[in-house]
C-alpha positions as CSV (number, residue, x, y, z in Angstrom):
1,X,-264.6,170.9,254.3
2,X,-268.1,169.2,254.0
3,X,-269.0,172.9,255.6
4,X,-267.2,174.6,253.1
5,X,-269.0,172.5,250.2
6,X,-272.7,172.7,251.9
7,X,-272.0,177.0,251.9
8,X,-271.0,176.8,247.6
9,X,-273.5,175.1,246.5
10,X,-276.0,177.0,248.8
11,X,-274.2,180.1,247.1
12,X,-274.2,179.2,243.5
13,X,-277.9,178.2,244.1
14,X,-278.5,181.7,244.7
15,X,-276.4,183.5,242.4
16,X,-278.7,181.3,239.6
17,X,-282.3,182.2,241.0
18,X,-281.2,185.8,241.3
19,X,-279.4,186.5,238.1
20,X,-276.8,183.7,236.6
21,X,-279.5,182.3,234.3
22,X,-281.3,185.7,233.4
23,X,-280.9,186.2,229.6
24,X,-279.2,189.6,228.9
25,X,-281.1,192.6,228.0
26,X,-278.8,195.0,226.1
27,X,-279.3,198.7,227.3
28,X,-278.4,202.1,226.0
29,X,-276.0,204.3,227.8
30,X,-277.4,206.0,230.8
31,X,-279.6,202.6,231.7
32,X,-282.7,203.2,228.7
33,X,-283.8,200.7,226.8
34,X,-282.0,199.5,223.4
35,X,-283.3,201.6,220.1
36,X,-285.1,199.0,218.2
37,X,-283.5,197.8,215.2
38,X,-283.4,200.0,212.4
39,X,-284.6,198.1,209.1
40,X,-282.9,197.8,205.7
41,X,-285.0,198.5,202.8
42,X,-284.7,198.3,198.9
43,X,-285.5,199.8,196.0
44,X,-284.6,198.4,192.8
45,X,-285.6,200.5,189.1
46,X,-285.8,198.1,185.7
47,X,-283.3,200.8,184.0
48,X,-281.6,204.0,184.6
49,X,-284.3,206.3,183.3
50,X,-284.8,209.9,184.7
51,X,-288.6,208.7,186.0
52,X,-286.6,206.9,189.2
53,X,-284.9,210.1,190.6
54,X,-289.0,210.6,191.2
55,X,-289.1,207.2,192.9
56,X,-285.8,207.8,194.9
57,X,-287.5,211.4,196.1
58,X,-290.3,209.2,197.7
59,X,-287.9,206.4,199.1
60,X,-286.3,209.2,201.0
61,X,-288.9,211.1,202.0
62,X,-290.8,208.2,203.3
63,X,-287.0,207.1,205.4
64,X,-287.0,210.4,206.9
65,X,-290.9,210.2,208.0
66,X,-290.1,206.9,209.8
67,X,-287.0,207.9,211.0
68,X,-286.1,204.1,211.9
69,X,-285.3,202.7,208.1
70,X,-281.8,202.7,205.9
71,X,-283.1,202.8,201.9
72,X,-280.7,201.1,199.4
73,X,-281.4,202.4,196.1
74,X,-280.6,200.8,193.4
75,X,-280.5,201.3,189.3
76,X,-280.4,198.3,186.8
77,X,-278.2,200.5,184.7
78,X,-278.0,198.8,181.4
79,X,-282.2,197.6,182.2
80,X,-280.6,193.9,181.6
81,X,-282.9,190.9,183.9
82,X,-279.3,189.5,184.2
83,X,-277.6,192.7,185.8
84,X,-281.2,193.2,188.0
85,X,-280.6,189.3,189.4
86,X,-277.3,190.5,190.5
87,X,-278.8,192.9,192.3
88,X,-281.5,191.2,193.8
89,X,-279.2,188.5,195.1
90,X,-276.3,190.9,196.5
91,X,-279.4,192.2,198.4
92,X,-280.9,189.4,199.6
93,X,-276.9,188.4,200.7
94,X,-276.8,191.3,202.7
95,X,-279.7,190.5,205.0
96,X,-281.8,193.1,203.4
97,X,-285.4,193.0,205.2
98,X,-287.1,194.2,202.8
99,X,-287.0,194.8,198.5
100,X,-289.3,196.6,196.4
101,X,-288.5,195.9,192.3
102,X,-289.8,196.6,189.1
103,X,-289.5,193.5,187.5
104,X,-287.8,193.3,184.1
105,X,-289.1,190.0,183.0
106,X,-291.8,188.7,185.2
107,X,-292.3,185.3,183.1
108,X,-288.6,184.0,182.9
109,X,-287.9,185.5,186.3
110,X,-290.3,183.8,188.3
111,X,-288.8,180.8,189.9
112,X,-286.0,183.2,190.4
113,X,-287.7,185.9,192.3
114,X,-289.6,183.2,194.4
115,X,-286.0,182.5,195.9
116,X,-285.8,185.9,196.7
117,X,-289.1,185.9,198.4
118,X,-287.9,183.1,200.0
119,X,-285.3,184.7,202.4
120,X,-286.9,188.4,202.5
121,X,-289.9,190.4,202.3
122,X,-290.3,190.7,198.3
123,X,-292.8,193.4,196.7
124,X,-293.3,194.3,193.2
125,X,-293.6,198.1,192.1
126,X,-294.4,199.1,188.5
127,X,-294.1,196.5,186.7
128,X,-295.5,193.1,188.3
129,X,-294.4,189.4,188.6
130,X,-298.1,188.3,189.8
131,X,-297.2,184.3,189.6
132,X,-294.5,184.9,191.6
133,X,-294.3,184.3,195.4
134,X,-294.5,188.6,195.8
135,X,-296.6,189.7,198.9
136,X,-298.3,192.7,197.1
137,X,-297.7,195.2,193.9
138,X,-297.3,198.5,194.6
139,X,-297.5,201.2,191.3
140,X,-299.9,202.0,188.0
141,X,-302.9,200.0,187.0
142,X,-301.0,199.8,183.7
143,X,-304.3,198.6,181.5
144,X,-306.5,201.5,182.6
145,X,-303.4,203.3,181.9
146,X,-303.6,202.2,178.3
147,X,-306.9,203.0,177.8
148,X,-306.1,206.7,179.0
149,X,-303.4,206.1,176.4
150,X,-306.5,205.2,173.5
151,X,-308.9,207.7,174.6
152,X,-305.7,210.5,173.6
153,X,-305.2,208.5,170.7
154,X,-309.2,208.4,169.6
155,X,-309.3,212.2,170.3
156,X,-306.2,213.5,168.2
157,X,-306.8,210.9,165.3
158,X,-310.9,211.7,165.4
159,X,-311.4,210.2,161.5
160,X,-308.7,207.3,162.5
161,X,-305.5,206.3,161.2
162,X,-302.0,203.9,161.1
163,X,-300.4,203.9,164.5
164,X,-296.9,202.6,165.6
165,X,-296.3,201.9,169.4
166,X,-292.8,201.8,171.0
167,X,-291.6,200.4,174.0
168,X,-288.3,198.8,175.8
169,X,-289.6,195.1,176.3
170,X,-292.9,194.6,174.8
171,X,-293.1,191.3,177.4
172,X,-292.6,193.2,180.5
173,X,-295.8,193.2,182.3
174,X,-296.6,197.0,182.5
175,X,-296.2,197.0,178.8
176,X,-298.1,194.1,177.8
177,X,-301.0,195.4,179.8
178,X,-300.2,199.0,178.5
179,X,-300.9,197.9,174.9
180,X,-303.8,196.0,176.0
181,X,-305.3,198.8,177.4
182,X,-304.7,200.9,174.2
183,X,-306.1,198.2,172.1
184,X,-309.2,197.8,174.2
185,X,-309.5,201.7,174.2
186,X,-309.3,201.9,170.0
187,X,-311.6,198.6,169.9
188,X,-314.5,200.1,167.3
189,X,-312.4,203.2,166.0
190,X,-311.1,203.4,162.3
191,X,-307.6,203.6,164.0
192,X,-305.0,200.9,162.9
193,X,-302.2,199.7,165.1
194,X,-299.6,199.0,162.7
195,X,-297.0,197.0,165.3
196,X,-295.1,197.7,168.2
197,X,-291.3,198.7,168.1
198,X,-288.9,197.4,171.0
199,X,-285.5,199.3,171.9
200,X,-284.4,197.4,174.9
201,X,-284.5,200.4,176.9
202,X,-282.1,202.1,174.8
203,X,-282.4,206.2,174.1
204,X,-280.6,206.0,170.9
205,X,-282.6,203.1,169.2
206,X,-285.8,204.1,170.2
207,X,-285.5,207.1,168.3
208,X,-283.8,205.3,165.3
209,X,-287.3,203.1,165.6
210,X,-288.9,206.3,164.9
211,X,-287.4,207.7,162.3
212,X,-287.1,204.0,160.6
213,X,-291.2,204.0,161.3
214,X,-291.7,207.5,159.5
215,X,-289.8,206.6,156.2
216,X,-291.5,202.8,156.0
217,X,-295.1,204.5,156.5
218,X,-294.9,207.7,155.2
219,X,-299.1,207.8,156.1
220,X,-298.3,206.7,160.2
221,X,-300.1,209.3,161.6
222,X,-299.6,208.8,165.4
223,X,-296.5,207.6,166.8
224,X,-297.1,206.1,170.6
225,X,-294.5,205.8,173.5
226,X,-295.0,203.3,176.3
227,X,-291.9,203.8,178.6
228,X,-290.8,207.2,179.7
229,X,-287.8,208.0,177.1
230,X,-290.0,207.2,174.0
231,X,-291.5,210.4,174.3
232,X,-288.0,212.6,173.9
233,X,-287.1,210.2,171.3
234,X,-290.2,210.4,168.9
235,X,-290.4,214.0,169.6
236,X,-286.7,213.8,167.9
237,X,-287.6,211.6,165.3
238,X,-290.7,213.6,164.3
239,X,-288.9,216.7,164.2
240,X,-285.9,216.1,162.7
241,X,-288.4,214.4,159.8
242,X,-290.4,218.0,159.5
243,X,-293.1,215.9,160.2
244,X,-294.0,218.1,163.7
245,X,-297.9,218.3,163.6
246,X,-298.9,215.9,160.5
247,X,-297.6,213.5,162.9
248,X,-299.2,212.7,166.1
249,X,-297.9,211.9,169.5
250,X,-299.1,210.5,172.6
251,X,-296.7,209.2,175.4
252,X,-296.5,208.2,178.6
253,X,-294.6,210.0,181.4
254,X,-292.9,213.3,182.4
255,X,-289.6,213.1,180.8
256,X,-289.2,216.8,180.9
257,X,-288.4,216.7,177.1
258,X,-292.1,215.2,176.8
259,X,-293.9,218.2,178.8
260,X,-291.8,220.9,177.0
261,X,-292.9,219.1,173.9
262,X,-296.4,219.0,175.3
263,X,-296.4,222.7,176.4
264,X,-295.0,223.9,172.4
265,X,-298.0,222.3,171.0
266,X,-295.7,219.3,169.4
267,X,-297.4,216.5,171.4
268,X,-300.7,216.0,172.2
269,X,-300.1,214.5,175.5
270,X,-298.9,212.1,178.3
271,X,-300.3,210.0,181.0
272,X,-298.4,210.4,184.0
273,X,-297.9,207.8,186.6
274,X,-296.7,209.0,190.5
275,X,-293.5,207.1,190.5
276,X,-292.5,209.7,193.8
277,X,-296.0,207.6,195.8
278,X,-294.4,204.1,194.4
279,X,-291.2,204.6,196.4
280,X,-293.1,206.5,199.1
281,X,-295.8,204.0,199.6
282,X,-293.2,200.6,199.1
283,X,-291.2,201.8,202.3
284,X,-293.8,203.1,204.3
285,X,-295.9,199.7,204.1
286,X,-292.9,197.6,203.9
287,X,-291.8,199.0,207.4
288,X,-295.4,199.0,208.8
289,X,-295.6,194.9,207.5
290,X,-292.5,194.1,208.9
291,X,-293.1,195.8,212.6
292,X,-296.5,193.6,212.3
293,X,-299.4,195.5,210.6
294,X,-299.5,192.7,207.7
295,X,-302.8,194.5,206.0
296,X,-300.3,197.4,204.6
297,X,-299.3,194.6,201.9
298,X,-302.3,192.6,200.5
299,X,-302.9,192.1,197.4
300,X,-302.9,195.3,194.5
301,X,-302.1,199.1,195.7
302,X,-303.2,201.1,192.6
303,X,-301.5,205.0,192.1
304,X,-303.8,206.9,190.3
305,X,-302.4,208.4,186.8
306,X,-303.0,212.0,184.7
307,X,-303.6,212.7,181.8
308,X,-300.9,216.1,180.8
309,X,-302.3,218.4,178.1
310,X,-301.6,221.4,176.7
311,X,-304.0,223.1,178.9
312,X,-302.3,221.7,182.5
313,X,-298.7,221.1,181.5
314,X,-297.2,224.4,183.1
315,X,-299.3,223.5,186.9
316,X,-297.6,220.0,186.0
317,X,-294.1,220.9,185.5
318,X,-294.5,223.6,188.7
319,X,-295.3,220.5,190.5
320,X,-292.5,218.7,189.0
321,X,-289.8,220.9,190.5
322,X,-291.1,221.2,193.9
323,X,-291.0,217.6,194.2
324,X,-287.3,217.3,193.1
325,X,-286.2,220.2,195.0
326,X,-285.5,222.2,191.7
């Protein structure tokens, strides 16, 4: 029996040293090694505009150039900080390793979005939260963007004039620093900025703002849209007043509205951000930081705008459909 014992414990000794405490290594069929894991990445918009099917283009180009990354898009349909917190958090619920988000309300989201940052890789794209706990931004440097905005303004309004400018949230960052830029630009100039009209990201009221603005200042001589779908609805507004040429426009954005608009002579022109590079460039660097390469996110990524004119709007819009496939 003592035999018996000695000839176990000599056994299970061996079994240990040659393989019962050797951690697991999980294989692919065939013997290969396991396909590393593929990571989960978001995108989430600050409304439901047309300008993120641009963004969405880039997200999925850059997800089939890495070839080892799922993309969750996501749309804050109604453009609401509440509904975008919803989405953050189902995110962040689902183990997402990564989230790129245009921020809705960067002052009164900030504690929140720190939480969020808190349990996954957190970058901000197009509109900022800079006091937040956000590794990098990614998107438009919205106050040189502004003053491209003032130097359109200066040249269609040469002996100066009332200005209106519209916007959704006039507190979101890219709009604040939008305006600034605009106001910087005009600094000097015998052009007056009148106020600035929010619609809360809705179509419908922003053109109402318009045509309220055109019958309260019947001398407004250059209306001014920050976010993408101001443009379509000033254009409205301004034509459905017979106002089309006494009254000025500059916009931002390639609404395809704005560059037919642009292209029949009705407004002077847009600057155009590159919202396909914003979702391009937030996977691609989110996937290289995360595999290790933390210099992809430091800091301020700037994508450089252009100015649409008359003169450039038809090589635009050609550009325009080969990017969505059209």
């Amino acid at each position: 029996m003592k035999k018996i014992q000695i000839l176990l414990t000599a056994f299970c000794i061996a079994a240990a040293v040659s393989g019962c405490g050797k951690k697991e290594t999980a294989s692919a069929p065939g013997g290969a090694a396991a396909p590393a894991k593929r990571l989960k990445l978001a995108f989430v918009s600050n409304n439901a505009a047309n300008f993120w099917s641009f963004a969405r283009a880039g997200c999925n180009a850059a997800a089939t150039e890495l070839g080892d990354v799922d993309v969750d898009f996501r749309i804050t349909q109604d453009g609401s900080s509440a509904v975008q917190r919803q989405i953050l958090d189902d995110l962040a619920a689902k183990g997402t390793d990564g989230i790129a988000v245009s921020v809705n309300d960067p002052d009164n989201q900030t504690d929140f979005l720190n939480k969020i940052a808190g349990e996954t890789l957190l970058v901000c794209c197009d509109s900022d939260a800079a006091k937040s706990k956000r590794v990098a931004y990614i998107g438009t440097d919205n106050e040189a963007a502004g003053e491209e905005a003032g130097k359109m303004i200066k040249e269609v309004l040469p002996n100066g004039g009332k200005i209106m400018l519209f916007v959704g949230h006039s507190d979101s960052q890219n709009a604040l620093e939008r305006s600034g830029g605009i106001k910087k630009a005009l600094e000097g100039s015998n052009v007056q900025l009148v106020d600035i009209r929010t619609d809360d990201t809705d179509p419908v009221r922003a053109q109402k703002n318009a045509e309220d603005t055109l019958v309260k200042y019947p001398d407004i001589a250059c209306l001014v849209g920050l976010w993408n779908y101001n443009g379509p609805a000033i254009l409205n507004a301004v034509r459905g007043a017979g106002k089309t040429g006494a009254v000025k426009i500059v916009c931002f954005d390639d609404e395809a509205d704005t560059l037919a608009g642009i292209a029949a002579g009705d407004i002077y022109g847009t600057v155009v951000q590159n919202p396909f590079e914003f979702g391009k460039q937030s996977v691609t660097r989110m996937e290289k930081y995360l595999k290790g390469d933390k210099t992809q996110l430091d800091g301020k990524m700037f994508i450089p705008t252009r100015d649409i004119k008359k003169d450039n709007v038809a090589d635009y819009q050609a550009e325009v459909k080969k990017i969505l496939g059209q």
